[in-house]
N, C-alpha and C positions, 0 to 999 in steps of 0.2 A: 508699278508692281506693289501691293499692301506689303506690311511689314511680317503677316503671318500667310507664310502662303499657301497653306492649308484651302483658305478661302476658293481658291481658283481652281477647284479640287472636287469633282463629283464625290455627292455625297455615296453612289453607289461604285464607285470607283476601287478596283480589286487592291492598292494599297492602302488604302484605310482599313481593309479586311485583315492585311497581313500584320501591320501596324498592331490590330487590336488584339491579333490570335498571341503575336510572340511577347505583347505583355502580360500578359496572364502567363510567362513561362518562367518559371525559376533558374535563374544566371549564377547561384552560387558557388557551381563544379565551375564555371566559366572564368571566376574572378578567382576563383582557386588557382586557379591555371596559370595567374599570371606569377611572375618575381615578386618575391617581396621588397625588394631593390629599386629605386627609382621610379616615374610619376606616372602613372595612368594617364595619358591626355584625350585620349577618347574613351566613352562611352562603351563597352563590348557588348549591350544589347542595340546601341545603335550601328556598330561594325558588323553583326550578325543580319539585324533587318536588309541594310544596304547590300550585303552580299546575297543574301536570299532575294530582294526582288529582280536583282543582278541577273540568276538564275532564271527568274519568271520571263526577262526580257531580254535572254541566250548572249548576256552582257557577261562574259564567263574572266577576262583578263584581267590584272588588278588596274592597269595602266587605264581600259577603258568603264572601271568601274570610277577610278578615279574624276577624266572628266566628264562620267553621269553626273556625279555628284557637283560637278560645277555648273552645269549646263541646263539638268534636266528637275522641272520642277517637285517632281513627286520624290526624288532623291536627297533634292531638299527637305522635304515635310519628315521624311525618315530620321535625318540629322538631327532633327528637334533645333537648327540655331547653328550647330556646331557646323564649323568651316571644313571645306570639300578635307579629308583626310588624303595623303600622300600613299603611292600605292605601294610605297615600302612597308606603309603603317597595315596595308587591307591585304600584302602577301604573307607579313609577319602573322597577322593576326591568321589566317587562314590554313601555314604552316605551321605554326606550333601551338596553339592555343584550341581551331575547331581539330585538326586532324587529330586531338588526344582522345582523351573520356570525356572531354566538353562538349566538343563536337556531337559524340553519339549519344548522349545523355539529351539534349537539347530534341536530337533526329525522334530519339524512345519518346519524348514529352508529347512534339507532335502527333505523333502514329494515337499515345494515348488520349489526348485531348479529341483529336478526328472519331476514335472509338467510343470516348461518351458522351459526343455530339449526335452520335447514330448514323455519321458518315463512314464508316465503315462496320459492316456486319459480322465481318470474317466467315462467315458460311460457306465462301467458298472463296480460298484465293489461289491463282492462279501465276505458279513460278514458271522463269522462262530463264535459259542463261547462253554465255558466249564466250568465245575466246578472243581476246584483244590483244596482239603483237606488242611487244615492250619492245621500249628503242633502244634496246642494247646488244651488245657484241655477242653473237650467235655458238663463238669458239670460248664464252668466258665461263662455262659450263661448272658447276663443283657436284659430283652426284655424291649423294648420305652414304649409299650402302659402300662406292668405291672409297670412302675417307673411312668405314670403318674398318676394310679392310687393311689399310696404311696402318690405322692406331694398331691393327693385330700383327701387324709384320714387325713395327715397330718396338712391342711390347716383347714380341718373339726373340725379338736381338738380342732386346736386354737381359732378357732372365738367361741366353746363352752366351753373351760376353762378361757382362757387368761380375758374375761371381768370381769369373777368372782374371778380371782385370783386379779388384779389392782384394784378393789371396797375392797376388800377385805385388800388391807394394804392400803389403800386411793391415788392411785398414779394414774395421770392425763396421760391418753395416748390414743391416736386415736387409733382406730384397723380396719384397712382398709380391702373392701372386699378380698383382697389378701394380705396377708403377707408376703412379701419379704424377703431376706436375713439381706437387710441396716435397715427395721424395726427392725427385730429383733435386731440386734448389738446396733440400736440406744437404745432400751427398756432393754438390757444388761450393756450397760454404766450407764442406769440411776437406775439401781439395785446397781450397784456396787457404786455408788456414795451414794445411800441412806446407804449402810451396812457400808460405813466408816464414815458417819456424824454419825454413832449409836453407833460406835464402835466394832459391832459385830462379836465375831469368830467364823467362821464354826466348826462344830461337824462331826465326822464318827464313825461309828464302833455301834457295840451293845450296847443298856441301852442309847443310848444319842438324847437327842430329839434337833431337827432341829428346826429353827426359823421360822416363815411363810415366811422369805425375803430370806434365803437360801433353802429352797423349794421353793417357785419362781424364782430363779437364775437359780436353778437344771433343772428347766422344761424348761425354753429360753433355756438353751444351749443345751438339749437332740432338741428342736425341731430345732435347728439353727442346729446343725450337721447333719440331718436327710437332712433336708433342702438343706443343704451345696453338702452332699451325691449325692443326686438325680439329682439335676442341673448339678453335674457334669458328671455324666450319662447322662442326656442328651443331653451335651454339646459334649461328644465325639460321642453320637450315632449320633448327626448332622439329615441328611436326612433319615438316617438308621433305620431299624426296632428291630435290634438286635446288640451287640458285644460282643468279648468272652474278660473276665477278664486278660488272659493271651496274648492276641496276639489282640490289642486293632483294628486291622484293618479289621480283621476276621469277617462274619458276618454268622448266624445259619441259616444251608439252607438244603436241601435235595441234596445228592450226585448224580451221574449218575448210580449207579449200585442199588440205591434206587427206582426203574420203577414204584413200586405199592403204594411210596406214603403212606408206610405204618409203612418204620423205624424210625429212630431218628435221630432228626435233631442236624447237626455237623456242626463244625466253617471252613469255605472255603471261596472263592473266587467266583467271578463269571469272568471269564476273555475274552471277546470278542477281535476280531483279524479282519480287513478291509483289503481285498489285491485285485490292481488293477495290469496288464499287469504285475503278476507275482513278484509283488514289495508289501510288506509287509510299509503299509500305514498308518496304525492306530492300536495302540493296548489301549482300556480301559477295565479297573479294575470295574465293578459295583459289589459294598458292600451291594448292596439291594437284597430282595428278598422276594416272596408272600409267599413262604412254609415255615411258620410257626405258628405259635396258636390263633396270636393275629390279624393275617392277613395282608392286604396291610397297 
């Protein structure tokens, strides 16, 4: 076997095509991506090429991208030299580094590069899309509108205990039409500064009675956790009307073989797909969807 083995390599042979498109690509969002912390050992426009023809030849797992790279010659030529990489090194690189803004930065370059080649016209393209099942727990359901209801029951409590509870041991505090997180923490600290100027030790268990400042402690932090709870539900639901506890990207939707609208809604994907002149264009992920209880 020569020492460059390129050589044994049609010259018309579809990776030398791909080879030649992604060096003309700019990697800088990509090496962005990495830590500043410790050594680059591979190459990340040669971990990208290798995972793209990965794809061309439905070689889709890191393990068996890994022994392409030992075995098969043209995954060599990709390497430029460099020794087969460990599929710890091609999962890392494929979880945290393509899956960011590198990733789709890289996908945009193609799409434009294809469009001032004249391989794609966009005259007419043609969207198609699906519903794909996530492999998560069907019961692990969070819906947006029932968590805003929570936050409103929640905030209902307070503005009808909290003023009676602070009259009640004489303690000076604003109670604003919404109580926030930072109120409460602030209305916590100043609990817990009153029980050590008193000297007070908390009590549990049967037969022992609580003091009215640690029954008020007890109740900020039951509603500060609740509180805490919820915003963060809605922080991952973001735009979303639902997500599943187990597969937090997941969202509760009606399947395709569900027509009548009539089963139960399971945690999936919505996955749409843009292809012009035969050239796969655009692919998004939308995590929304109207078929569920609470509605749009």
């Amino acid at each position: 076997m020569p020492l460059e083995c390129g050589v044994n390599i049609p010259e018309d042979d579809p990776v030398r095509l791909l080879n030649a498109v992604m060096e003309r690509m700019d990697y800088r969002r990509v090496w962005a991506a990495y830590s500043r912390e410790g050594r680059i050992e591979y190459s990340p426009k040669n971990l990208a090429k290798i995972l793209m023809y990965g794809y061309m030849k439905w070689i889709i797992s890191s393990r068996g991208i890994e022994e392409a790279c030992k075995d098969h010659i043209r995954f060599m030529y990709l390497l430029e030299g460099q020794k087969a990489p460990d599929h710890n090194t091609i999962a890392r690189f494929r979880s945290k580094i393509l899956a960011r803004e590198a990733g789709q930065d890289l996908l945009r370059q193609m799409v434009v590069m294809l469009k001032k080649s004249g391989l794609l016209s966009m005259d007419a393209v043609f969207i198609d899309g699906t519903k794909i099942e996530a492999n998560a727990n069907k019961y692990s359901f969070v819906w947006r509108r029932g968590t805003e209801k929570k936050v409103g029951k929640v905030q209902a409590k307070i503005h009808e205990a909290l003023p009676w509870i602070l009259k009640k041991l004489g303690i000076r505090f604003h109670v604003s039409e919404e109580m926030e997180i930072r109120h409460l923490k602030k209305l916590r600290k100043k609990l817990y500064a009153r029980i050590k100027e008193g000297g007070i030790q908390f009590v549990h268990g049967k037969g022992q009675r609580k003091t009215p400042l640690q029954k008020a402690l007890e109740q900020v932090e039951e509603w500060l956790a609740k509180l805490k709870q919820y915003t963060n539900d809605l922080h991952i639901c973001g735009e979303r009307n639902s997500y599943s506890k187990t597969d937090r990207d997941a969202t509760f939707m009606h399947m395709k073989e569900d027509h009548m609208r009539n089963g139960q809604l399971k945690p999936g994907y919505n996955v749409n797909t843009a292809t012009c002149n035969e050239s796969l264009s655009c692919i998004e992920i939308q995590f929304d969807d109207t078929d569920h209880p609470y509605g749009r």
